[in-house]
C-alpha positions in Angstrom: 0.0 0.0 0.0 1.4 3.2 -1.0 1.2 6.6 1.5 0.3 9.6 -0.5 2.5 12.6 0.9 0.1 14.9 -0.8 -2.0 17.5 1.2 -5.5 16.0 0.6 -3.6 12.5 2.4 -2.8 11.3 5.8 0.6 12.9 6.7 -0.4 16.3 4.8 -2.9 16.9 7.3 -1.3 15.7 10.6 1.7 18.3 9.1 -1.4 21.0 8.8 -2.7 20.2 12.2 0.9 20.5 13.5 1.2 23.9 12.2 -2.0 25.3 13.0 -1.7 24.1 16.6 2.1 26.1 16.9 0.1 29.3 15.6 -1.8 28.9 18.3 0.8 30.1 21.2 1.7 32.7 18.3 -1.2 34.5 18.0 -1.8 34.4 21.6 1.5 35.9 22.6 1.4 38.5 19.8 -1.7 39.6 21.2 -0.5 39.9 24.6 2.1 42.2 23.4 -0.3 44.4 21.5 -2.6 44.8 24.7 0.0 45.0 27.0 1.2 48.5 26.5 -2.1 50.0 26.4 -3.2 47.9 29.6 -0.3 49.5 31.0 -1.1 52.8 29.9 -4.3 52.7 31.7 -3.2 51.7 34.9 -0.8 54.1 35.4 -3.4 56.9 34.1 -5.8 55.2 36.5 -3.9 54.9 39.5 -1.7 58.6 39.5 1.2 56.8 38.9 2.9 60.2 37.2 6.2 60.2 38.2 9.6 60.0 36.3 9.4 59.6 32.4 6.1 58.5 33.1 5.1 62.5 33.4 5.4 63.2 29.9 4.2 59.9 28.2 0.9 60.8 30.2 0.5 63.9 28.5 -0.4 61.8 25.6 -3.4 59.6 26.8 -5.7 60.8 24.4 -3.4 59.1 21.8 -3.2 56.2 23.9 -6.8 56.2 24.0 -7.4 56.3 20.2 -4.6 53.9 19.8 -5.7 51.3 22.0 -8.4 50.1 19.8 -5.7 48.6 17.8 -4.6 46.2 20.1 -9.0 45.0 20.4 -9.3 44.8 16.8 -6.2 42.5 16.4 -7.2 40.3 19.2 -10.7 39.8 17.9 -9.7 39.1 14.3 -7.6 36.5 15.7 -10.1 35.5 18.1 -8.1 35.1 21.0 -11.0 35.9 23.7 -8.6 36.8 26.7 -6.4 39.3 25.6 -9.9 41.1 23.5 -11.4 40.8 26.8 -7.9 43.0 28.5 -8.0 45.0 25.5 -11.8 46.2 25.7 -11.0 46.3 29.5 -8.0 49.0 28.3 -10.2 50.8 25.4 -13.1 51.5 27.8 -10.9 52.6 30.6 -8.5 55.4 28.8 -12.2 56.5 26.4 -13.8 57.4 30.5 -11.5 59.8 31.2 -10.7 60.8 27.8 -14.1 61.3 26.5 -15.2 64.0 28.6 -13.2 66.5 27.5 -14.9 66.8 23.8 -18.7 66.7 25.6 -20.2 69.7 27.1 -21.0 69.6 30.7 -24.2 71.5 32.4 -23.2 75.3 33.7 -24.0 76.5 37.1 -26.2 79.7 36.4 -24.8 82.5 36.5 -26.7 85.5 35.5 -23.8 88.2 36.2 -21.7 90.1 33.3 -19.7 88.3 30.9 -16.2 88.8 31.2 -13.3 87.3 28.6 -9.6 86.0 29.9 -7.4 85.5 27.3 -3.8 83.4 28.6 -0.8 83.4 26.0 3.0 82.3 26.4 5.4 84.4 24.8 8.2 82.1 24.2 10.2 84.5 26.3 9.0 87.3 24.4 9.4 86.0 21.1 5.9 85.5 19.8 4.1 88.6 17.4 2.4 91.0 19.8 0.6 92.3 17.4 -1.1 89.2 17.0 -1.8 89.6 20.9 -3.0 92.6 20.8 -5.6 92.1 17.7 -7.4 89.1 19.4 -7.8 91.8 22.6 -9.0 94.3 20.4 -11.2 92.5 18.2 -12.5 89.6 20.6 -12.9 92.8 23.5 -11.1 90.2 26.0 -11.5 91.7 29.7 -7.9 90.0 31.0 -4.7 89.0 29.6 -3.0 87.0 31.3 1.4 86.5 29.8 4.1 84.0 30.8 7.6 84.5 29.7 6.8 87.7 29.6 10.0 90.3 28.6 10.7 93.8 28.9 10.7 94.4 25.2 7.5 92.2 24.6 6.0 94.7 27.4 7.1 97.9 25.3 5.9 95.8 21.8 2.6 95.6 23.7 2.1 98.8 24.5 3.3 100.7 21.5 0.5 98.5 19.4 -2.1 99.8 21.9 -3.0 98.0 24.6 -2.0 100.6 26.8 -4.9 102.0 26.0 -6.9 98.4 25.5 -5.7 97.4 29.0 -4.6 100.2 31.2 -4.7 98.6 34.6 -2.0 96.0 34.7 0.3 94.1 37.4 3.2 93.0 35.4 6.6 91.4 36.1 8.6 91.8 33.0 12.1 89.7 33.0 14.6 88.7 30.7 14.1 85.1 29.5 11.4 83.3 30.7 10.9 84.3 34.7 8.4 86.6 33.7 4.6 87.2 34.2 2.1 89.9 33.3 -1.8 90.1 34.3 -3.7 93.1 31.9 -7.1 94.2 32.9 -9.9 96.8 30.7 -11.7 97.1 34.6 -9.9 98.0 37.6 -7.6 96.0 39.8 -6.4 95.8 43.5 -4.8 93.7 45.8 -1.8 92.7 42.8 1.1 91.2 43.2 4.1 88.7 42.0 4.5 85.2 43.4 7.7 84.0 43.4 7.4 80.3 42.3 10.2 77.6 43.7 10.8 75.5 40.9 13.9 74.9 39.2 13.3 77.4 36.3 12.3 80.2 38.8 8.6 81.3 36.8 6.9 84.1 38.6 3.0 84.4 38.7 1.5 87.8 38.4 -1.8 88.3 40.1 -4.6 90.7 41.3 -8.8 91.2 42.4 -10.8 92.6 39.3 -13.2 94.6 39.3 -15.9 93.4 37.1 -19.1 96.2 37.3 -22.1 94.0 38.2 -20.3 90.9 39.5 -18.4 90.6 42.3 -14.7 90.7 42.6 -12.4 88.0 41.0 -9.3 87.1 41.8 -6.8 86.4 38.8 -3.8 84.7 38.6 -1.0 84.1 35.8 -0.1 80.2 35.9 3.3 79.0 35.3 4.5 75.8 36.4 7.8 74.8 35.7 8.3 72.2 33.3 8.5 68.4 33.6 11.3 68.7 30.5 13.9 66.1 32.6 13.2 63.7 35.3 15.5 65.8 37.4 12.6 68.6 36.9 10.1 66.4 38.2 10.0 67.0 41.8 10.1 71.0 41.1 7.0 70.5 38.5 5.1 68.4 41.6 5.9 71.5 43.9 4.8 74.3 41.7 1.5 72.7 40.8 1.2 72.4 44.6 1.7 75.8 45.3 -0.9 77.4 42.7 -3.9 78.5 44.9 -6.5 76.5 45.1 -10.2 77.6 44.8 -12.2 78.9 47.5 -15.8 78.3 47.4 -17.0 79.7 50.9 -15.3 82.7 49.5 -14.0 84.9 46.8 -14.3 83.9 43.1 -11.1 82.6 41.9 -9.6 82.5 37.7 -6.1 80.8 37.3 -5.1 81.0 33.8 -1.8 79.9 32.0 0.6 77.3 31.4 0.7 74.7 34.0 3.0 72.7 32.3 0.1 69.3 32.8 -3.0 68.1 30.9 -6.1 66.9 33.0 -4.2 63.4 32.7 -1.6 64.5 35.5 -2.2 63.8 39.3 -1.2 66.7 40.5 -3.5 69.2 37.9 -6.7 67.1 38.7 -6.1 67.8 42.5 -6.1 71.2 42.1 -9.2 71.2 40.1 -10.7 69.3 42.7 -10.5 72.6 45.4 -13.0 74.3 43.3 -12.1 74.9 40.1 -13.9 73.9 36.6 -11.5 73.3 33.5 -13.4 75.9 30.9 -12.2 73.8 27.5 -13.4 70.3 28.9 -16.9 72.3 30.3 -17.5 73.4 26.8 -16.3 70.0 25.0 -13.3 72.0 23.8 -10.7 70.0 26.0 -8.8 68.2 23.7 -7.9 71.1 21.2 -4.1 71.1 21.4 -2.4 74.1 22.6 1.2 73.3 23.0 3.2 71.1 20.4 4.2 71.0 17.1 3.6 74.8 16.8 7.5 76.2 16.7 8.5 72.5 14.6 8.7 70.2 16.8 7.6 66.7 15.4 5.0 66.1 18.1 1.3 65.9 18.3 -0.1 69.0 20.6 -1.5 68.1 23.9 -3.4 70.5 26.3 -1.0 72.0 28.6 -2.5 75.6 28.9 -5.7 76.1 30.7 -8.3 78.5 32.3 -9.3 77.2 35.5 -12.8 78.9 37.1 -14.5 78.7 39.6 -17.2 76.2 39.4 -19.6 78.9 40.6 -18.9 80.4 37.1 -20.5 79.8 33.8 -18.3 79.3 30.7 -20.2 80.1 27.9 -17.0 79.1 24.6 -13.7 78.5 24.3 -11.5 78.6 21.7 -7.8 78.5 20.4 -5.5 81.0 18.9 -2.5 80.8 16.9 0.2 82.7 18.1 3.1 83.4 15.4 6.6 83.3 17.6 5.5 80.8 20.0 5.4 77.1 20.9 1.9 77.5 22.4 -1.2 78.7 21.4 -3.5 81.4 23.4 -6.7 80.3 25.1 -9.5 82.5 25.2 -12.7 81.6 27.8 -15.8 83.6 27.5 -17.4 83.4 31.0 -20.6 84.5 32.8 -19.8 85.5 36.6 -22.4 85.4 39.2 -24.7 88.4 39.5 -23.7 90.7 42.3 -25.8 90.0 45.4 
């Protein structure tokens, strides 16, 4: 009797079986590598673990988010049921905190005057100031709030007019990036620098406005340092742990800038959680990048500048500004205070 060695025969398909039983542990395993990075993502976003390198890859969970469905889609095409059942785990995790940002949350109501803060970082003065100064002109923003704010970017400002825009101001022009301005149309009181810790040394102008109709506001010029080094890590921790936190048995509070964090950090979400109300994720504008790729940088933006309100007050829009010169764009928060009682 002859053996046929053909496929169709006997040995063929014990040789088929063979292989299809060593894809097995293949498939498996190269789905636990897909899933794995995500899963990991998501604990570490879950559980605050922001510390180290781990700082800046968190910056990018929105990415991580979108990317993770990857990962499910190759595990269910190869059906492999536990590592789809990791990976959905992963998707639905990172989308819950993700998601939020691009949906509009109810507003407390407010039924005082609107009033516009606009926050912009000058690249140590380098960015266009007439650029600046247009968006306060035409927009008719109520505060300006500068980091890395110069001496020469203040004289720019002025000579293009907002002098006469903005002419109460509590400004700490320095050479570099130290520096910090706060520009007002209504009147101010009660201003002053804060001297910041960190190991880049950012100062935080602030002061009380005077809205008419509303009662008075407190406004501050936000300036973290940055998390650029693991080194820098432990000053970044300290200066978000400095910035005041809201007070809602008491005075209104605004804290507007660049805090260095997105609301996937630890130490940003805690300081939220005194009081405050992220305006771009209230509106469902909070994943509109505003630092980045904007001076060349071959990065995707992420959300590191923010106006931060208290949740007593209504934001009615946000939006995003380019801002020729600099690596960041400018925020600008329309918001309804509370009515004078």
């Amino acid at each position: 009797m002859e053996i046929t060695t053909d496929d169709a025969g006997p040995v063929g398909g014990h040789q088929s079986g063979i292989r299809r039983s060593l894809q097995l542990p293949v498939r498996t395993a190269l789905c636990w590598l897909a899933v794995a990075p995500g899963a990991g993502w998501a604990v570490a976003r879950l559980t605050g673990l922001d510390r180290g390198p781990l700082v800046q890859a968190l910056a990018f969970t929105p990415y991580a988010a979108l990317g993770s469905l990857a990962p499910l889609l190759l595990a269910l095409a190869l059906r492999r049921h536990r590592p789809a059942i990791v990976a959905a785990v992963t998707t639905v995790a990172l989308l819950a905190v993700v998601a939020p940002r691009a949906l509009p949350a109810p507003q407390p109501p407010a039924a005082g005057p609107a009033v516009r803060v606009l926050t912009a970082n000058l690249l140590a003065g380098a960015a266009d100031p007439r650029v600046v100064v247009d968006l306060v002109r035409t927009e008719q923003v109520d505060v300006l709030v500068v980091q890395e704010f110069t001496p020469a970017a203040e004289a720019e400002l002025d000579r293009l007019g907002l002098a006469g825009l903005m002419p109460y101001r509590q400004l700490n022009p320095v050479v570099g990036t130290p520096g910090s301005g706060l520009y007002s149309r209504h009147p101010i009181s009660d201003g002053g620098i804060r001297q910041l810790r960190g190991g880049w040394s950012f100062t935080q102008a602030y002061a009380t406005v005077a809205v008419p109709g509303a009662p008075s506001v407190r406004v501050e010029s936000a300036h973290p340092a940055a998390p650029y080094a693991v080194d820098q890590v432990k000053w970044w921790r300290a200066d978000l742990a400095a910035q005041p936190g809201a007070t809602p048995d008491g005075g209104l509070s605004i804290l507007a800038g660049d805090f260095n964090a997105t609301l996937d950090h630890g130490p940003l979400r805690a300081l939220i959680d005194t009081g405050y109300t992220d305006a771009a994720a209230s509106v469902g504008a909070g994943l509109t990048g505003t630092w980045g790729p904007y001076d060349g940088d071959p990065i995707p933006p992420v959300v590191i500048d923010h106006v931060l309100v208290d949740r007593r007050v209504a934001v009615r829009a946000v939006a995003v500004h380019p801002l020729p010169g600099s690596d960041h764009r400018m925020v600008l928060a329309e918001l309804r205070l509370p009515a004078l009682s």
